[in-house]
VEXNU-320508 format. One record per residue (C-alpha): x, y, z. Coordinates in pm, whole numbers, plus 50000, padded with zeros to 5 digits. Layout:
// VEXNU-320508
<pt px="X" py="Y" pz="Z"/>
...
// end
This chain:
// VEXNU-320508
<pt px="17473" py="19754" pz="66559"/>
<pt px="17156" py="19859" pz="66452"/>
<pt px="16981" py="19577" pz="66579"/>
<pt px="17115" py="19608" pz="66939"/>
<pt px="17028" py="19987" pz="66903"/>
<pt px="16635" py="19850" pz="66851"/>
<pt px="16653" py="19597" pz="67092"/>
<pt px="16753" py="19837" pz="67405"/>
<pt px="16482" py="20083" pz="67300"/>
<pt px="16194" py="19832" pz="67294"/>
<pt px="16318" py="19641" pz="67599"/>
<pt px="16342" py="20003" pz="67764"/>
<pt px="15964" py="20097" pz="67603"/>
<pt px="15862" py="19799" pz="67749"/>
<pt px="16000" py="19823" pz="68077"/>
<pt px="15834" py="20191" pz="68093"/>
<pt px="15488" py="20024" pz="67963"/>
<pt px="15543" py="19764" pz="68256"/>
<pt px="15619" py="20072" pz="68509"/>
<pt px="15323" py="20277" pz="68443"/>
<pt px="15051" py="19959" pz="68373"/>
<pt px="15181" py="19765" pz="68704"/>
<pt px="15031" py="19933" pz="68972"/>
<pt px="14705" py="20032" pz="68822"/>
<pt px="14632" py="19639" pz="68718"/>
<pt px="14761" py="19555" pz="69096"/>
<pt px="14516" py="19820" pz="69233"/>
<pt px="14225" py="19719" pz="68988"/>
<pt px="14269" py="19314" pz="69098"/>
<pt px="14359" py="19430" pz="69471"/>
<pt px="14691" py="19281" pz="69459"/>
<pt px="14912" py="19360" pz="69735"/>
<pt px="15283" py="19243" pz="69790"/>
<pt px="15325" py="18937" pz="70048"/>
<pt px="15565" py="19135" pz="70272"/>
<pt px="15713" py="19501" pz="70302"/>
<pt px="16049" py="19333" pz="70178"/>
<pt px="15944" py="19245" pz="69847"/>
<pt px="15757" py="19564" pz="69777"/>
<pt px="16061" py="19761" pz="69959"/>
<pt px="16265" py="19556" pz="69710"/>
<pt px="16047" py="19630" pz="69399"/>
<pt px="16023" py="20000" pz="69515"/>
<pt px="16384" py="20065" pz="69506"/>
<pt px="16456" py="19856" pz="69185"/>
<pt px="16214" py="20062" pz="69052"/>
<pt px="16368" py="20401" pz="69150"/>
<pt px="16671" py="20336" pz="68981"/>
<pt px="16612" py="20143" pz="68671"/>
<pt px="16292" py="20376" pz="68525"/>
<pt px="16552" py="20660" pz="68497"/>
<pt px="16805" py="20422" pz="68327"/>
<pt px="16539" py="20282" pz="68089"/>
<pt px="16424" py="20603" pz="68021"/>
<pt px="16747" py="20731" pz="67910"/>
<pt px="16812" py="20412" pz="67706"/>
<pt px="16514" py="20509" pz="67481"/>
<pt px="16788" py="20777" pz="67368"/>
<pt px="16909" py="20453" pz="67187"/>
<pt px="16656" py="20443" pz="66917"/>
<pt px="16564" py="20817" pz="66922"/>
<pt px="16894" py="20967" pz="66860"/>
<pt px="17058" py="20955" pz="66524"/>
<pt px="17408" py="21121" pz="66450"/>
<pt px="17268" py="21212" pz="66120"/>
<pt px="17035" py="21462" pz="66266"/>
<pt px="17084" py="21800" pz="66344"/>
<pt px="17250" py="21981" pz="66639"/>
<pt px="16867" py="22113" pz="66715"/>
<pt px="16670" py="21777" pz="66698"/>
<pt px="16916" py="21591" pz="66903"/>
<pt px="16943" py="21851" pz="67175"/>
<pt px="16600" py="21851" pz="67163"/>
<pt px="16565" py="21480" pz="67222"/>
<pt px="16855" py="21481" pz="67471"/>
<pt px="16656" py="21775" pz="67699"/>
<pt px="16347" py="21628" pz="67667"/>
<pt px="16457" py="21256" pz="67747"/>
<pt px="16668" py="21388" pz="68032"/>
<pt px="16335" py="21643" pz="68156"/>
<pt px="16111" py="21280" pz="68119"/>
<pt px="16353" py="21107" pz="68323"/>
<pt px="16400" py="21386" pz="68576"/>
<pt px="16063" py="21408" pz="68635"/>
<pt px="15986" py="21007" pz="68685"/>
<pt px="16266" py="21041" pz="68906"/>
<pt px="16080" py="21269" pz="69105"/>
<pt px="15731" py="21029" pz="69074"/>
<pt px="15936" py="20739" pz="69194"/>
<pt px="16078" py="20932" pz="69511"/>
<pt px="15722" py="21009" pz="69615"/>
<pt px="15584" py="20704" pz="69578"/>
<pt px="15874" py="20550" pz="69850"/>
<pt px="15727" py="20807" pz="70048"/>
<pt px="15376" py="20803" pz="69958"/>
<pt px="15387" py="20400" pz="70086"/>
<pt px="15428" py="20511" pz="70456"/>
<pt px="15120" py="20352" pz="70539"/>
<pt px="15002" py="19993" pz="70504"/>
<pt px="14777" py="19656" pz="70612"/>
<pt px="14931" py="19449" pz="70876"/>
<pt px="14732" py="19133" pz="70946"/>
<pt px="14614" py="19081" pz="71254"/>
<pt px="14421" py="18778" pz="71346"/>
<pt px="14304" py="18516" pz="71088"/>
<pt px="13880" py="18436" pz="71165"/>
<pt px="13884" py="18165" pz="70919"/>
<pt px="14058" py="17912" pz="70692"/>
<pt px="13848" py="17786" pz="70372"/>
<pt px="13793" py="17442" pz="70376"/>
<pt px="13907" py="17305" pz="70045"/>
<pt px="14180" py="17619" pz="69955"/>
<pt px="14408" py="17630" pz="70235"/>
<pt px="14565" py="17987" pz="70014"/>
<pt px="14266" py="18130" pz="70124"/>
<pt px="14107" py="18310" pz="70470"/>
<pt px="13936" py="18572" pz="70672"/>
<pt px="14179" py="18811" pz="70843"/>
<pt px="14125" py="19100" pz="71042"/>
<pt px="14360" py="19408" pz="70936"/>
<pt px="14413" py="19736" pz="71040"/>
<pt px="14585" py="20048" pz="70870"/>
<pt px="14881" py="20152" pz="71010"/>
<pt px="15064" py="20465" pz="70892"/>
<pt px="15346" py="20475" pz="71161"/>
<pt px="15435" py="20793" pz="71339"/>
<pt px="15257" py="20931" pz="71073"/>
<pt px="14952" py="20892" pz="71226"/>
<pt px="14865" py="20927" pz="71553"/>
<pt px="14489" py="20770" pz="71558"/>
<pt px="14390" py="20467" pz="71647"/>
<pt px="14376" py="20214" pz="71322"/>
<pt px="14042" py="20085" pz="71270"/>
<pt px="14024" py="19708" pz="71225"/>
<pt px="13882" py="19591" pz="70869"/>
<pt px="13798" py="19237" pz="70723"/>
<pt px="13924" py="19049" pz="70428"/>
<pt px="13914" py="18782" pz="70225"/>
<pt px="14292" py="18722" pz="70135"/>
<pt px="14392" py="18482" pz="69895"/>
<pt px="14783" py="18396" pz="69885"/>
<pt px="14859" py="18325" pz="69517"/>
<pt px="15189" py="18348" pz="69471"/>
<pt px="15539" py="18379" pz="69681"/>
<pt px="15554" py="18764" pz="69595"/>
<pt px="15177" py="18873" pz="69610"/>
<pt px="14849" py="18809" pz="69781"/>
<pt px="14488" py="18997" pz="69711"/>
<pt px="14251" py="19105" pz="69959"/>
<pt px="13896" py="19188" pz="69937"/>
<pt px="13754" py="19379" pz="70238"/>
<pt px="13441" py="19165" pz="70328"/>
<pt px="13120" py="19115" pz="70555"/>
<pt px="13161" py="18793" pz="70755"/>
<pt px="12764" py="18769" pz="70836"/>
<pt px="12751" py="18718" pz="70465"/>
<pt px="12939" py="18466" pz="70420"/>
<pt px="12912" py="18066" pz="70329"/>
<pt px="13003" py="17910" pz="70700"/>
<pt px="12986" py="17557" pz="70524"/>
<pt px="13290" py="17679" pz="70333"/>
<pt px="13527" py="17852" pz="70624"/>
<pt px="13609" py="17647" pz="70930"/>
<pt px="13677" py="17927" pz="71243"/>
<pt px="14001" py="17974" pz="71362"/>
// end
């Protein structure tokens, strides 16, 4: 039993590692999910499984053997962690109100056919009642769940490597 005790805390340690390291290495290599679906889908696994993993750290942290103090003291403090990632995780559903949405591609690469030029714009929804401003990026489709984009300047580009659209 012991075992299976140290096994749910690491996997939940993990999971929390995983939580807290995932967007800041998607916003350092400007990774972006492929549709509002998937990062809908993510957002709301998310929401309820930090919490639970959270709470399963409980596993490895509270011993019988202790005293009435220390495990009220891990329970409250576990539970006031949890509570309060709770809390992050329903600001961040709304904090995502605004995205890209791809426009009009300018040009396909010539020998990667995962890569192009787009024009985007930001669009925050009722939000937001400007205008959005159209931007340009390189996007590069490398997987079925995510995609980076690079906002670029198309007069500085290679034309012997894009073919116009």
């Amino acid at each position: 039993m012991n075992t299976i005790k140290k096994v749910i805390f690491w996997i939940a340690i993990v999971y929390v590692g995983f939580w807290i390291l995932f967007p800041v290495i998607r916003w350092v290599l400007h990774w972006e999910f492929i549709s509002e679906e998937i990062k809908s889908q993510y957002l709301h696994f998310q929401y309820y499984a930090v919490p639970v993993a959270i709470l399963s750290t409980l596993i490895g942290t509270f011993d019988f053997k202790d005293p009435l103090k220390e495990k009220l003291m891990a329970l409250f403090v576990t539970i006031g962690i949890a509570g309060i990632i709770h809390f992050i995780s329903i600001i961040s559903l709304f904090g995502n109100m605004c995205a890209y949405s791809d426009k009009e591609v300018l040009y396909k690469h010539k020998t990667d056919p995962n890569k192009q030029i787009e024009v985007r714009e930001m669009d925050c929804g009722a939000v937001d009642s400007s205008e959005p401003i159209p931007q340009i990026f390189e996007v590069t489709y490398f997987s079925r769940y995510f995609k980076s984009a690079y906002r670029i300047d198309t007069t500085k580009i290679d034309k012997t490597k894009w073919v116009k659209r």
